[in-house]
GUDREN-850799 format. One line per field, with one value per residue: x, y, z of N, C-alpha, C in turn. Coordinates in nm, 2 decimals. Example, Ala and Ser with C-alpha at 12.3 -4.5 7.8 and 13.67 -1.06 7.14 Angstrom:
n.c1 <- (1.32|1.28)
n.c2 <- (-0.57|-0.22)
n.c3 <- (0.78|0.71)
ca.c1 <- (1.23|1.37)
ca.c2 <- (-0.45|-0.11)
ca.c3 <- (0.78|0.71)
c.c1 <- (1.32|1.29)
c.c2 <- (-0.33|0.00)
c.c3 <- (0.78|0.79)
//
This chain:
n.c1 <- (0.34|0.07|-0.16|-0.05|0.10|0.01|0.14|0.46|0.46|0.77|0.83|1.04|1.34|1.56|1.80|1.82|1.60|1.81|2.03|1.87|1.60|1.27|1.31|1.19|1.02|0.93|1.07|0.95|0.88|0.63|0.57|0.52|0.37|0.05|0.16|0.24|0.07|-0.10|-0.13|-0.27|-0.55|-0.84|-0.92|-0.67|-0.40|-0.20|0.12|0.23|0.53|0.78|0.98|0.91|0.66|0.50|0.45|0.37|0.13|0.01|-0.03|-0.16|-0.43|-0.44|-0.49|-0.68|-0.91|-0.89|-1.02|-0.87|-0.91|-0.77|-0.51|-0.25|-0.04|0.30|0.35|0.50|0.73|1.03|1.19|1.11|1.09|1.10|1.19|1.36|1.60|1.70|1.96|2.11|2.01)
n.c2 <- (-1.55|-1.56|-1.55|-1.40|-1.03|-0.71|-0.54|-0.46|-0.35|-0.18|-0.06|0.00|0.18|0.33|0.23|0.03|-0.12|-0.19|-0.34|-0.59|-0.68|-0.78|-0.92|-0.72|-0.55|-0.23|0.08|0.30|0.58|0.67|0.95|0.94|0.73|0.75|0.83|0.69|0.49|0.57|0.44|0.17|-0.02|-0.01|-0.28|-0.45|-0.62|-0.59|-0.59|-0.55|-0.46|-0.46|-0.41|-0.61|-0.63|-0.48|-0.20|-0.21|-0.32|-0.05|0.10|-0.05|-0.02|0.23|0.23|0.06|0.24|0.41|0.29|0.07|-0.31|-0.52|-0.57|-0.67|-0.80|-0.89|-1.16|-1.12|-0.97|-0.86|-0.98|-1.20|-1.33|-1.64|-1.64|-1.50|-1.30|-0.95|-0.79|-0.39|-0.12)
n.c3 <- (-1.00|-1.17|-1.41|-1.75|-1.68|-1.80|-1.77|-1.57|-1.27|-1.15|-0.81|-0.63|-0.56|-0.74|-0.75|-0.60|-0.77|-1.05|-0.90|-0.92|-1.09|-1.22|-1.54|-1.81|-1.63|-1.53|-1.36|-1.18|-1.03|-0.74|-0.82|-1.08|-1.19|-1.25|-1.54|-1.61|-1.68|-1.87|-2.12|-2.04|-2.00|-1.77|-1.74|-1.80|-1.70|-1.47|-1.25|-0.96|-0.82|-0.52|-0.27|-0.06|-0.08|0.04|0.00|-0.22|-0.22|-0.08|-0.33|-0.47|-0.35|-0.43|-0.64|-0.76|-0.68|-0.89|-1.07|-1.19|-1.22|-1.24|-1.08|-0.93|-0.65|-0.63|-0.41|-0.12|-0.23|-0.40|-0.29|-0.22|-0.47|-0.71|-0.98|-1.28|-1.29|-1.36|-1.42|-1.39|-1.59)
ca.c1 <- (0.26|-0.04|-0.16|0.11|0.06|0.06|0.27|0.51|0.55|0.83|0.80|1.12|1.40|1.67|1.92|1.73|1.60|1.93|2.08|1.76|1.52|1.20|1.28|1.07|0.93|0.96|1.07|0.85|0.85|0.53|0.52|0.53|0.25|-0.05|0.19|0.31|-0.06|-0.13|-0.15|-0.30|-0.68|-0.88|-0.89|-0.51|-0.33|-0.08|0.16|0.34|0.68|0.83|1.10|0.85|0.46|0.41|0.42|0.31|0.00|-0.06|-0.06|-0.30|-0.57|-0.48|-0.49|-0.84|-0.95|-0.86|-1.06|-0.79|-0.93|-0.72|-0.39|-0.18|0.06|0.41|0.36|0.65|0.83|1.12|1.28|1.04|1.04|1.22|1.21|1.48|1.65|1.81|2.06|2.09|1.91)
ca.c2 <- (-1.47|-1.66|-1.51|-1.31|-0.94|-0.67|-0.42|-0.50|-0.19|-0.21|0.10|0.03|0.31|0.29|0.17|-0.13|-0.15|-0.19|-0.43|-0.68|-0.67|-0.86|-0.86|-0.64|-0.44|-0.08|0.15|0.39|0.64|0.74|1.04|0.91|0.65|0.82|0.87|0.49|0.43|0.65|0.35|0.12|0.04|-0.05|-0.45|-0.49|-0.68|-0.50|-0.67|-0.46|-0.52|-0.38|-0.51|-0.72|-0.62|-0.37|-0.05|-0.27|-0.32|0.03|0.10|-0.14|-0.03|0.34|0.21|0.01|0.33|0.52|0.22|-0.06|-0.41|-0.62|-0.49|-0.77|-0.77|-0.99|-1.18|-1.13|-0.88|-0.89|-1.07|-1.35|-1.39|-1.77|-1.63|-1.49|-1.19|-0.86|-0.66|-0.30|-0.02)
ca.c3 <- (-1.09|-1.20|-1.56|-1.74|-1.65|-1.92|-1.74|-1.46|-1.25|-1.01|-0.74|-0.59|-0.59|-0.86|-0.68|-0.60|-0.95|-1.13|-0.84|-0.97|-1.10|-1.33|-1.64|-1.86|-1.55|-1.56|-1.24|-1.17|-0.93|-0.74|-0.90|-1.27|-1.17|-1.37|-1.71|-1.68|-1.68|-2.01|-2.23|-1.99|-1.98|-1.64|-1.73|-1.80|-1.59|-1.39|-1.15|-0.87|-0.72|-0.43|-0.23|0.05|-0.10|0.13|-0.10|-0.35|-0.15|-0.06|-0.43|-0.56|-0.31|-0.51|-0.81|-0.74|-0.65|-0.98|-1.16|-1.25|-1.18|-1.20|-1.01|-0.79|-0.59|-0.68|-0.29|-0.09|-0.31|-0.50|-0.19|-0.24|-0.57|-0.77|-1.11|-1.35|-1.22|-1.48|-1.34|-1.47|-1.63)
c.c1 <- (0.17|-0.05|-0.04|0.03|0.12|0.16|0.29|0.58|0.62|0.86|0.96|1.18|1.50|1.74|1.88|1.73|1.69|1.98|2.00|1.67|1.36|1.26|1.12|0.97|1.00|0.97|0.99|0.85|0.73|0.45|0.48|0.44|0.16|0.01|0.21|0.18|-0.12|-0.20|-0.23|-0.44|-0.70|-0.85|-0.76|-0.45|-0.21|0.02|0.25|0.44|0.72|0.94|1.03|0.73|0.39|0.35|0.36|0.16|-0.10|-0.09|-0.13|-0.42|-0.56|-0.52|-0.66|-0.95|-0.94|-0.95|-0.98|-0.86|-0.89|-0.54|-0.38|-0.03|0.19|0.42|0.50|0.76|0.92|1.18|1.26|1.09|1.19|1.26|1.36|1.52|1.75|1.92|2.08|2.04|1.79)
c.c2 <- (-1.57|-1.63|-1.39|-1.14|-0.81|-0.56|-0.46|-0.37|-0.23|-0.03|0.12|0.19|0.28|0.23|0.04|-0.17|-0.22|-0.28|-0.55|-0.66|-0.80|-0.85|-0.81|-0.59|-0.30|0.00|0.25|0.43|0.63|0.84|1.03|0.81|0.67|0.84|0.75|0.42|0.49|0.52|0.18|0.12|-0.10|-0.24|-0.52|-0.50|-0.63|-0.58|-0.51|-0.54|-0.40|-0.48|-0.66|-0.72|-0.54|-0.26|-0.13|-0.24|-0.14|0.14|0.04|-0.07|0.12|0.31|0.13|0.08|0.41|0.42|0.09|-0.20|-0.50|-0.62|-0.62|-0.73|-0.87|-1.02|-1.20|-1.03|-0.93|-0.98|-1.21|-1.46|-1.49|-1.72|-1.59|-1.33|-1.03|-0.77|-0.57|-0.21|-0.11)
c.c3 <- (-1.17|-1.37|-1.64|-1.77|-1.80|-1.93|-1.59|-1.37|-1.16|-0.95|-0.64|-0.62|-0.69|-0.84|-0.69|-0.75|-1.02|-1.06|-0.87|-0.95|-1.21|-1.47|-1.77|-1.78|-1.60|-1.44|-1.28|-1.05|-0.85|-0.81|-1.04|-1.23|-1.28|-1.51|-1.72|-1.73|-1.79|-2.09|-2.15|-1.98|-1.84|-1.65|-1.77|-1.69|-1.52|-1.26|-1.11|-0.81|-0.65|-0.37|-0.11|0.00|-0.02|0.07|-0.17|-0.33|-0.11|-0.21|-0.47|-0.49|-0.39|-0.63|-0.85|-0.72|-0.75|-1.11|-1.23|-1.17|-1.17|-1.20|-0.91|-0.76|-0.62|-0.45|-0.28|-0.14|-0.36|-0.43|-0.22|-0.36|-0.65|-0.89|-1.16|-1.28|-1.31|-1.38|-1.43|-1.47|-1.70)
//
């Protein structure tokens, strides 16, 4: 993760989620996408996680598409990633 992002969505499913996760991401359905983004404006830095970067990936090109510019992807997914790990809600 290069600069620190201002909201860390992770799109996984709950399950997942709770087994590890970032801390201070936020699960998020699909469907709840647009309300997680309420308080979010287009040049806030948004990082996505998924379990490999795939969903992640086909999220950001929606989300590039709704006006967010600066939306990345966590390479690799959650699988990849060295960092600190929460287990939980």
């Amino acid at each position: 993760m290069s600069e620190q992002a201002k909201i860390i969505l992770d799109i996984r499913g709950e399950d997942e989620y709770i087994a590890g996760h970032i801390p201070g991401s936020i699960n998020i359905g699909l469907q709840e996408l647009s309300y997680a983004l309420n308080d979010v404006e287009p040049d806030d830095k948004i990082l996505l996680v998924c379990r490999t970067g795939r969903r992640a990936g086909q999220v950001k090109m929606l989300l590039e598409e709704e006006g967010y510019h600066k939306v990345e992807v966590l390479a690799g997914g959650i699988e990849a990633y060295k960092g600190e790990i929460a287990k939980g809600e």
